[in-house]
N, CA, C and O atoms as CSV, one atom per row, in Angstrom:
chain,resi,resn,atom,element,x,y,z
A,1,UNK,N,N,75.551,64.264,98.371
A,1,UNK,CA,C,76.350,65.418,98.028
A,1,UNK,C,C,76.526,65.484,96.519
A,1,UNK,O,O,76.552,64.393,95.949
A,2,UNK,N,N,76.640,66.473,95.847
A,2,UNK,CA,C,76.709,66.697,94.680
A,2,UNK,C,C,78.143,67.748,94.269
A,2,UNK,O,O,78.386,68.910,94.597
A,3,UNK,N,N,78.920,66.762,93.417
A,3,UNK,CA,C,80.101,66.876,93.352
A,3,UNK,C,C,79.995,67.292,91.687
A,3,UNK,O,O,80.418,66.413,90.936
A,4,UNK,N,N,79.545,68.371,91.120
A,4,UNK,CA,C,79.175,68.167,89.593
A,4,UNK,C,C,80.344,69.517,89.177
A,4,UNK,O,O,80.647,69.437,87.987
A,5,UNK,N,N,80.778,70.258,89.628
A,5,UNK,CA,C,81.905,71.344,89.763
A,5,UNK,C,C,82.814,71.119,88.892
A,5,UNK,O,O,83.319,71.915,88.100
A,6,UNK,N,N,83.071,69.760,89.080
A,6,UNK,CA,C,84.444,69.136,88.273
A,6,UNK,C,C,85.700,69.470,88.745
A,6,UNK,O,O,85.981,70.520,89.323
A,7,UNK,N,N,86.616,68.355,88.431
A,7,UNK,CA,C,88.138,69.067,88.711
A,7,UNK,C,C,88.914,70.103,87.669
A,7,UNK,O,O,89.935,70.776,87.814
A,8,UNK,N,N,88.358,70.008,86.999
A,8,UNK,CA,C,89.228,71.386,85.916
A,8,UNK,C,C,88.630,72.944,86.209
A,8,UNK,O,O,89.279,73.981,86.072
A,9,UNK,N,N,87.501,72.856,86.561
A,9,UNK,CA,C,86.842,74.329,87.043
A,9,UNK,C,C,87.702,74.699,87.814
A,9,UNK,O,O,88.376,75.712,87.626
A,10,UNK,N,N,87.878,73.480,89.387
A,10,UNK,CA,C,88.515,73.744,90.401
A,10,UNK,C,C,89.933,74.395,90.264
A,10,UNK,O,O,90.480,75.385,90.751
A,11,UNK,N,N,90.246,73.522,89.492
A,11,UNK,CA,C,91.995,74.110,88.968
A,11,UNK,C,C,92.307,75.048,88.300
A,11,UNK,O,O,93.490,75.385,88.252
A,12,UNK,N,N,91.179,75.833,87.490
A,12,UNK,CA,C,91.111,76.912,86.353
A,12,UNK,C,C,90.487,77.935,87.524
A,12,UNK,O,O,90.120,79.050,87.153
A,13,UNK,N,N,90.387,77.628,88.691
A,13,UNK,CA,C,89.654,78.824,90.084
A,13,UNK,C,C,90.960,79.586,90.620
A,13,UNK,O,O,91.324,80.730,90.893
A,14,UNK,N,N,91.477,78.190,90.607
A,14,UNK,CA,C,92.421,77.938,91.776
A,14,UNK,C,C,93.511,79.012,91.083
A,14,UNK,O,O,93.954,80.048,91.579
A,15,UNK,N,N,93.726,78.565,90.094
A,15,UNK,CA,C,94.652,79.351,89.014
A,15,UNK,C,C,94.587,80.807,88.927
A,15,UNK,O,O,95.606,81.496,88.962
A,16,UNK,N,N,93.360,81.311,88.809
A,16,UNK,CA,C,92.832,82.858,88.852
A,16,UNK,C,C,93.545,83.125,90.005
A,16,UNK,O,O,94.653,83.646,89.883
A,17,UNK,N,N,93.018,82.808,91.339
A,17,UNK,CA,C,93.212,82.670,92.480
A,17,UNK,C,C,94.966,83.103,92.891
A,17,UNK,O,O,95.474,84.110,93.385
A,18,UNK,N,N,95.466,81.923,92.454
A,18,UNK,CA,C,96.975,82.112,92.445
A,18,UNK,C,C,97.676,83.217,91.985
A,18,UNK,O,O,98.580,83.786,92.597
A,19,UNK,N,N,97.074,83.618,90.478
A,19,UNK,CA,C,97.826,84.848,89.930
A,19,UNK,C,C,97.173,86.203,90.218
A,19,UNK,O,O,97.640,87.245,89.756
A,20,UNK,N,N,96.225,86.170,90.889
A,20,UNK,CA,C,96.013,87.295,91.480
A,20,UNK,C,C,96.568,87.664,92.693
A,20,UNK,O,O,96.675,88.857,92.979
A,21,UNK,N,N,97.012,86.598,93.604
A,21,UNK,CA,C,97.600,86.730,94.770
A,21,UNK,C,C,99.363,87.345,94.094
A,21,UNK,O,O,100.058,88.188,94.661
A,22,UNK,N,N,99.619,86.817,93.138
A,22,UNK,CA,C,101.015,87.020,92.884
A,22,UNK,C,C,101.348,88.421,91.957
A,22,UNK,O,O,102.412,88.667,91.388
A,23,UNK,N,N,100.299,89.136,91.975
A,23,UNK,CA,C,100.099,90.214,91.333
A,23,UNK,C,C,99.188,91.254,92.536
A,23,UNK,O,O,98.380,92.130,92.227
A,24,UNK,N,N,99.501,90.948,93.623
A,24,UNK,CA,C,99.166,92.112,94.492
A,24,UNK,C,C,100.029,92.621,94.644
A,24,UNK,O,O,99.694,93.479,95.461
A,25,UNK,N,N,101.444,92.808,94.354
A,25,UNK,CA,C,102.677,93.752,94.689
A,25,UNK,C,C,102.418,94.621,93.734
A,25,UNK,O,O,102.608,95.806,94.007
A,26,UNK,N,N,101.990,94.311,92.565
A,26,UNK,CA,C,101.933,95.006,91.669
A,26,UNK,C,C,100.675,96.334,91.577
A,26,UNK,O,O,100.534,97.505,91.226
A,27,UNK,N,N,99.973,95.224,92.142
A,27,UNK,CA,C,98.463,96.441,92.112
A,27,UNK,C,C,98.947,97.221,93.101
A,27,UNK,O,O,98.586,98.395,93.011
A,28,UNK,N,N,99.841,96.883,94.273
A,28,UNK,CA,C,99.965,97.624,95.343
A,28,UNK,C,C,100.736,98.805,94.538
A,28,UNK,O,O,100.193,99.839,94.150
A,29,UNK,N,N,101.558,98.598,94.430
A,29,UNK,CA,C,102.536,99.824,93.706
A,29,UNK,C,C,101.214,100.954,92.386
A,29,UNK,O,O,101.222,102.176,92.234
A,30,UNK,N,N,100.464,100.114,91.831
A,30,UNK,CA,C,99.426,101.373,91.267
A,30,UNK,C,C,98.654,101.611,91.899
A,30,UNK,O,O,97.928,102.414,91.314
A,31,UNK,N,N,98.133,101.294,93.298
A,31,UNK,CA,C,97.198,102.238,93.905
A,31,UNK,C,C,98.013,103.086,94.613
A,31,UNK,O,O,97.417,104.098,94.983
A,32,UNK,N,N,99.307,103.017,94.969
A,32,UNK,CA,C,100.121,103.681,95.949
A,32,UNK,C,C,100.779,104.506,94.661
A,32,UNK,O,O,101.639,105.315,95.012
A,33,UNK,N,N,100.547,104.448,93.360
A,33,UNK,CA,C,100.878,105.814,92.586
A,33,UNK,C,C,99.834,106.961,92.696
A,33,UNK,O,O,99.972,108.146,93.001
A,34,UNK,N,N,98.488,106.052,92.265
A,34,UNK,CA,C,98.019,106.890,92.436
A,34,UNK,C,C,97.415,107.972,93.809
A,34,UNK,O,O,97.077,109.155,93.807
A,35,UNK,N,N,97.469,107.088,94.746
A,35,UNK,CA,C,97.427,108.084,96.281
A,35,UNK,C,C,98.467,108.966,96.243
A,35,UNK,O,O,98.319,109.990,96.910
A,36,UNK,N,N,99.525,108.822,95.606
A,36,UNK,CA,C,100.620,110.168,95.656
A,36,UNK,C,C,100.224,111.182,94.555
A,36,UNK,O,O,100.831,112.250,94.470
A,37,UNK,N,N,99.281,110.885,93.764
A,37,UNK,CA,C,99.140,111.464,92.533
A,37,UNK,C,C,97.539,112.570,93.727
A,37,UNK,O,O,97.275,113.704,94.128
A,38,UNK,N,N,97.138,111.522,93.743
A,38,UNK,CA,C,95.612,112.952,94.351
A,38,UNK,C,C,96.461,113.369,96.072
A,38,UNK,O,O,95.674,113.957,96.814
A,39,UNK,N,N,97.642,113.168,96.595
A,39,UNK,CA,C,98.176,113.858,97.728
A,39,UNK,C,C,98.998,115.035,97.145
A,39,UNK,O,O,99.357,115.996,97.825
A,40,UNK,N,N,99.294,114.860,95.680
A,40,UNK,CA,C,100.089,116.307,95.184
A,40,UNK,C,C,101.615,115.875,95.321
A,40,UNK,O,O,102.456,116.771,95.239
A,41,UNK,N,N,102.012,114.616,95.515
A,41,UNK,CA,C,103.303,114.489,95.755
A,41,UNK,C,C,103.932,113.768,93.888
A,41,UNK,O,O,105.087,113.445,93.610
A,42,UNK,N,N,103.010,113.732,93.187
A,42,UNK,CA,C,103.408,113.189,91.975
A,42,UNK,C,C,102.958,113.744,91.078
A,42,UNK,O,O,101.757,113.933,91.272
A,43,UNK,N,N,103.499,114.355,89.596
A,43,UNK,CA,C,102.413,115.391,89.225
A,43,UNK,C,C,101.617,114.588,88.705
A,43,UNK,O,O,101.915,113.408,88.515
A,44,UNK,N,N,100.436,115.125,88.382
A,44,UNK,CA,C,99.124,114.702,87.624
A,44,UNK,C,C,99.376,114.710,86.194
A,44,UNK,O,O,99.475,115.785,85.602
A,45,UNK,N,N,99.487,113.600,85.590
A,45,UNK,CA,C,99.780,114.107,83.950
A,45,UNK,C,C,100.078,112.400,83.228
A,45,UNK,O,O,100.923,111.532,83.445
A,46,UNK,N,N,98.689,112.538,82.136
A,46,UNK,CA,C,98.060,111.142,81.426
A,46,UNK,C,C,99.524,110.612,81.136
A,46,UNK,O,O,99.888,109.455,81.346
A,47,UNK,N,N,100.475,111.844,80.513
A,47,UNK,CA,C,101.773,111.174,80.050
A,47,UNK,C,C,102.439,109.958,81.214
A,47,UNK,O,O,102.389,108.729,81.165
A,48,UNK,N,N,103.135,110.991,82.360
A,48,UNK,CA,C,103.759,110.562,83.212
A,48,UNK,C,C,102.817,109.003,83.773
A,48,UNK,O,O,103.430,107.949,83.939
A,49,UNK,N,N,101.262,109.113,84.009
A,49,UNK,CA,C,100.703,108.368,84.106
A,49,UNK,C,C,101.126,106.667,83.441
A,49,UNK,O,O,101.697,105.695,83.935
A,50,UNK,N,N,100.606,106.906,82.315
A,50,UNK,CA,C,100.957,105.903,80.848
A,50,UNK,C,C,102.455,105.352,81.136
A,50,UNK,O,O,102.697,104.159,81.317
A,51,UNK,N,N,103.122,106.061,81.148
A,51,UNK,CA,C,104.749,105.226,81.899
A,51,UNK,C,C,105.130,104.765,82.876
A,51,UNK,O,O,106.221,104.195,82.913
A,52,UNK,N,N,104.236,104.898,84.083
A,52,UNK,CA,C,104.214,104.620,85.565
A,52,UNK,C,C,103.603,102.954,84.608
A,52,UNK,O,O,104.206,101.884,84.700
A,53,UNK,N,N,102.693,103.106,84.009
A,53,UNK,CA,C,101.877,101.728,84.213
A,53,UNK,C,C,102.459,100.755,83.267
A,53,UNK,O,O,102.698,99.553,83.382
A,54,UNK,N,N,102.670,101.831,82.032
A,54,UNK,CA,C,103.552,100.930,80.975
A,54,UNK,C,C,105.229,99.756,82.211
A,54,UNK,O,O,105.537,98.592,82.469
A,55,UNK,N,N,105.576,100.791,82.425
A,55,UNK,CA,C,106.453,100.201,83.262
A,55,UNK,C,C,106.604,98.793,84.133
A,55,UNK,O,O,107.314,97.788,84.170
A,56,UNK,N,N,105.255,99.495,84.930
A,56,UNK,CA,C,104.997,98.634,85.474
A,56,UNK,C,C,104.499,97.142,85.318
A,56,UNK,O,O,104.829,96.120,85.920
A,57,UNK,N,N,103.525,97.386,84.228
A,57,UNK,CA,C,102.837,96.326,83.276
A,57,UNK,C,C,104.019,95.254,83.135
A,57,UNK,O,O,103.983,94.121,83.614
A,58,UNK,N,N,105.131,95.834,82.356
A,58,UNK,CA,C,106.528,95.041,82.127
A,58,UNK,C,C,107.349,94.640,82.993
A,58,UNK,O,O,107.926,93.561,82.861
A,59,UNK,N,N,107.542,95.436,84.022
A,59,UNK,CA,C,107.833,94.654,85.149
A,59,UNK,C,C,107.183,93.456,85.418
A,59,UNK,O,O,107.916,92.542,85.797
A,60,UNK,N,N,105.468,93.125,85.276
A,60,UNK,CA,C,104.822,91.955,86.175
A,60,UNK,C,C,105.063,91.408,84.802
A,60,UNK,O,O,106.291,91.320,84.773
A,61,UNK,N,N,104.623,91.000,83.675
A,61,UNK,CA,C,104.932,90.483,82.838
A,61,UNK,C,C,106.317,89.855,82.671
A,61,UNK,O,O,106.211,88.820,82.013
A,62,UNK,N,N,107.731,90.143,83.076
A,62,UNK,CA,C,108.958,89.912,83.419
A,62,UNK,C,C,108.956,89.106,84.309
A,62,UNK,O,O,109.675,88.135,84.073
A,63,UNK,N,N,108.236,89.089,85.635
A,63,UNK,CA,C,108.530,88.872,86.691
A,63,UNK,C,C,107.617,87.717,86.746
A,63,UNK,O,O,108.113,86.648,87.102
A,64,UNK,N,N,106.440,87.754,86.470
A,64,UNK,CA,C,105.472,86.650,86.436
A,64,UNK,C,C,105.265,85.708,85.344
A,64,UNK,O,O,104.763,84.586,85.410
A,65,UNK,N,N,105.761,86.373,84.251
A,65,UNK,CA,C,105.955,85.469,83.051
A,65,UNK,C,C,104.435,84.684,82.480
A,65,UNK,O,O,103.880,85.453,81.695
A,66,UNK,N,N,103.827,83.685,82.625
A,66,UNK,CA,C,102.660,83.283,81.598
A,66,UNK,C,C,101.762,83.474,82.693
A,66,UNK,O,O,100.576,83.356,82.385
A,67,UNK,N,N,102.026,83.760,83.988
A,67,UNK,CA,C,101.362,83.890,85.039
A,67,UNK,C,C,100.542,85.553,85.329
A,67,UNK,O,O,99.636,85.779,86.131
A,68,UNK,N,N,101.197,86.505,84.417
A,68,UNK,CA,C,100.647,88.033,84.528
A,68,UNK,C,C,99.215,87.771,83.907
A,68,UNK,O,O,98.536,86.819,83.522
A,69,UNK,N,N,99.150,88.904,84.003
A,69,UNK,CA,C,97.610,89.231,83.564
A,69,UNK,C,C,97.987,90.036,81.815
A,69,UNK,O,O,98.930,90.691,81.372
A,70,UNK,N,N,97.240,89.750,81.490
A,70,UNK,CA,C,97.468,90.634,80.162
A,70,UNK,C,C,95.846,91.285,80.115
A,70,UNK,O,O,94.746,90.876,80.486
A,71,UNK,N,N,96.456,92.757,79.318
A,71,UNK,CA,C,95.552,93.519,79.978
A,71,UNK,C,C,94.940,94.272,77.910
A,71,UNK,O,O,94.039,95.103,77.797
């Protein structure tokens, strides 16, 4: 068997892994803006857009701390 992977890859996987799982509330809430945005229930507009995400961005950044994604 060939074990050449290493343990720091594993842990630098694992890591991705983790903060993406802990940042699906978040993606959930921007794909569920935008499905209200092409259903007509939110208006369409780059502004309003840009603050939905700005917002949001700061929220996971708050909430997840060195663990967000920086974008």
């Amino acid at each position: 068997m060939d074990y050449s992977f290493g343990v720091p890859s594993v842990m630098a996987e694992l890591a991705r892994v983790g903060s993406d799982v802990l940042a699906l509330p978040f993606d959930m809430a921007r794909e569920q803006y935008a499905k209200s945005v092409r259903a007509g229930l939110v208006e369409r507009s780059m502004i309003a857009s840009a603050k939905f995400e700005h917002a949001v961005s700061a929220l996971e950044r708050f909430t997840l701390g060195g663990m967000a994604r920086r974008y």
